[in-house]
N, C-alpha and C positions, 0 to 999 in steps of 0.2 A: 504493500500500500504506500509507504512510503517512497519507493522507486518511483513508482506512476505520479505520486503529489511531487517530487521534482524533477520530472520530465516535464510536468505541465506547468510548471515554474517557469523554466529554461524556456520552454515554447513560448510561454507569453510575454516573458523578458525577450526574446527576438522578434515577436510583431510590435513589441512598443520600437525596440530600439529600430526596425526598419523602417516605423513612419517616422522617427524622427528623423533617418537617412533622407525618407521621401520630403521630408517637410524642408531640408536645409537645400536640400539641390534643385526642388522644386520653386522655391521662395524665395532664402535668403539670397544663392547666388546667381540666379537668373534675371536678368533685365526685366524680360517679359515671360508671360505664361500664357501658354496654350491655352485657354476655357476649357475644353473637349478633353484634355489630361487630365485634367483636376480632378482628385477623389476627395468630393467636398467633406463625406460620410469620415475618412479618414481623419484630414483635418481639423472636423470638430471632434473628433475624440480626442485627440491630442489638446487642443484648446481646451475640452474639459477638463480632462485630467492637470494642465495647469491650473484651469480656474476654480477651482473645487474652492468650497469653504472648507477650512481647515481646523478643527478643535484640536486643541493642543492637550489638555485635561477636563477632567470632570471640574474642576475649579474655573476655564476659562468658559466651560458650558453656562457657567452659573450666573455670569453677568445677563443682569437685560438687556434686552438689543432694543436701540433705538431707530422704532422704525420706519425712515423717512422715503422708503422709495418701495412705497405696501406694490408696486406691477413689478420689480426686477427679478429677474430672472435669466438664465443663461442666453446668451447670443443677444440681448437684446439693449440697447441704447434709452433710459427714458426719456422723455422730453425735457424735464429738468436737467439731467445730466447733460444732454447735448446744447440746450443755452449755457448753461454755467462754464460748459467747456468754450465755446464760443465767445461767450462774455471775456473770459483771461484770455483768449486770443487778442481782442482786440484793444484789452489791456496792459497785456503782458509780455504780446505777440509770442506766447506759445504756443506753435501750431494745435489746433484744438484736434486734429486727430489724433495725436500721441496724447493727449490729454485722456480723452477717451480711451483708448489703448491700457491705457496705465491704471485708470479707474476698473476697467475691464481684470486687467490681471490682481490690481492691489486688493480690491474688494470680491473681487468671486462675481462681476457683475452687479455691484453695492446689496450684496447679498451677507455679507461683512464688513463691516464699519469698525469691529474691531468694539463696539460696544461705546465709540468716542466720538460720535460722526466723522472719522478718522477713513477716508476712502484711499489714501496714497500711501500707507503704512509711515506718515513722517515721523522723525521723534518728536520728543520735547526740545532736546539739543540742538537738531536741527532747526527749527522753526519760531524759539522761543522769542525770538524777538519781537518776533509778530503779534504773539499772542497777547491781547487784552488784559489776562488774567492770568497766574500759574497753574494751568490745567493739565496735568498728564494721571496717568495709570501706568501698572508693569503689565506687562501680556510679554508673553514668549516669542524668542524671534530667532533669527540664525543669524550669527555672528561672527566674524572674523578673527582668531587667536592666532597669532605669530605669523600673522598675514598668510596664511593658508586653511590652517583646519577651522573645520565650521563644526560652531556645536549652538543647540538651544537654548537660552541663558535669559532672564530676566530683562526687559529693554524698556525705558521709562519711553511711552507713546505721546503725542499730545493729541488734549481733550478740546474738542471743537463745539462750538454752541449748536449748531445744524452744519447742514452740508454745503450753503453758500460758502460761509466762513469757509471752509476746509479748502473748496476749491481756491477762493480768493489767495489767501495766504499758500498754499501749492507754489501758484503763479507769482505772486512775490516771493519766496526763498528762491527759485527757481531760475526768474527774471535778476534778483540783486547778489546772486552766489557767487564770486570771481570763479566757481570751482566749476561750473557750468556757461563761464563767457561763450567759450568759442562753438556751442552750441547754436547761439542767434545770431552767429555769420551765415547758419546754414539755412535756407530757405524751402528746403527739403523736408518733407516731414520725417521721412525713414532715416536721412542723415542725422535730424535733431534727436530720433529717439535713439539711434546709433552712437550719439555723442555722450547723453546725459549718462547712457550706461559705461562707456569706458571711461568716463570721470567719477565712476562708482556711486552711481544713484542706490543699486541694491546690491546685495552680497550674492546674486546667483548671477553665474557665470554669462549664462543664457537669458541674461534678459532682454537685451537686446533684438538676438531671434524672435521671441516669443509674442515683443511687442512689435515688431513688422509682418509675423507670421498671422497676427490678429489684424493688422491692417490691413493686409494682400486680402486675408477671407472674406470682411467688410468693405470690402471696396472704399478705404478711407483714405490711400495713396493717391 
C-alpha cells in the first residue's frame, strides 16, 4: 500500500512540475502565444494552486475575517478592486494591472485579507509610515535566514481600516520606495511586475512568473 501511495506521489509531483515546465515556456518566455495552444484548464490549476487561501494554524483560523468583498472568489476581479486598482494608477502611476495581479496572488483573490484588510501581504515595517495609526498583528509568513533558507516565523503585518486605505498606501510605499525607483522607468506592465520582484517585493523566488502568468490568462498585458 505504501508503494502504490508513493508512486502516486511521484506521478503527481511530475504533472505539477510539467505545467509548470508548460507555464514558463508557454508565458514567461515567449513574446507571443498561440490562442489555439493554450491549455486554459491547465493554467488555472496552477493559478489555483498559487492562489489558494492559506491557514497556517488553528490559531490563525480563529481571527474574524473582515468581510469586504462578500462576490470574491477565484478568477475573478471585483469592481471595487478594479477602480481602487485604477485609482493608484492614476495616482501612483502603478500600472493597475500588476496591481490587480498582486491583489490576485497576495489575497487568494481578497479571499484573504489576512484578517487586517491587508490584501498585498505589507508589513508594519514596510508601510509604517503611512499609516495613520500603529496598527499591525503577527500572522505567519516565510522569511529569509542567512539570505537563503526560508522558514515560517512570526511577521508583524499592518492593520488597514478597509480596503481603500490598503490599496492607497500599496501605491504610496511603492510609488516613494528608492528600492523600487527603476520600476516606473518601465512602462510595461510585465516589466514593472518583473522589476518590483527582483528588488524583492516577496521572499518567493517565482513571483515574478506567477504574477505575469496571471496577467497573460486575464488578458491584462
Amino acid at each position: 500500500m505504501k508503494n502504490i501511495f508513493f508512486f502516486l506521489l511521484i506521478f503527481a509531483t511530475g504533472i505539477v512540475i510539467g505545467a509548470y515546465a508548460v507555464i514558463i515556456d508557454a508565458y514567461f518566455n515567449s513574446d507571443t502565444v498561440q490562442s489555439n495552444l493554450i491549455d486554459y484548464n491547465l493554467i488555472d490549476y496552477v493559478i489555483s494552486e498559487w492562489t489558494q487561501p492559506k491557514i497556517e494554524s488553528p490559531f490563525e483560523a480563529g481571527f474574524p475575517s473582515k468581510v469586504e468583498l462578500p462576490s470574491a472568489h477565484p478568477g475573478y476581479f471585483p469592481d471595487t478592486v478594479i477602480a481602487l486598482a485604477k485609482l493608484t494608477d492614476s495616482l501612483y502611476h502603478i500600472p493597475y494591472e500588476v496591481t490587480l495581479c498582486q491583489f490576485a496572488l497576495e489575497s487568494s483573490w481578497g479571499q484573504n485579507n489576512l484578517s487586517l484588510s491587508n490584501y498585498f501581504g505589507l508589513t508594519y515595517e514596510a508601510v509604517k509610515q503611512f499609516l495613520p495609526d500603529s496598527s499591525w498583528a503577527y500572522r505567519r509568513d516565510l522569511v529569509s535566514v542567512n539570505g537563503s533558507i526560508m522558514k515560517r516565523m512570526n511577521v508583524r503585518f499592518a492593520s488597514f481600516k478597509n480596503i481603500a486605505e490598503c490599496f492607497l498606501i500599496h501605491g504610496k510605499y511603492l510609488s516613494t520606495s528608492k528600492r523600487y525607483a527603476r520600476a516606473f522607468r518601465s512602462h510595461s506592465p510585465e516589466k514593472f511586475a518583473r522589476s518590483i520582484a527582483e528588488c524583492g517585493y516577496a521572499q518567493d523566488s517565482e513571483y515574478a512568473l506567477k504574477l505575469v502568468v496571471i496577467m497573460r490568462r486575464y488578458k491584462l498585458h
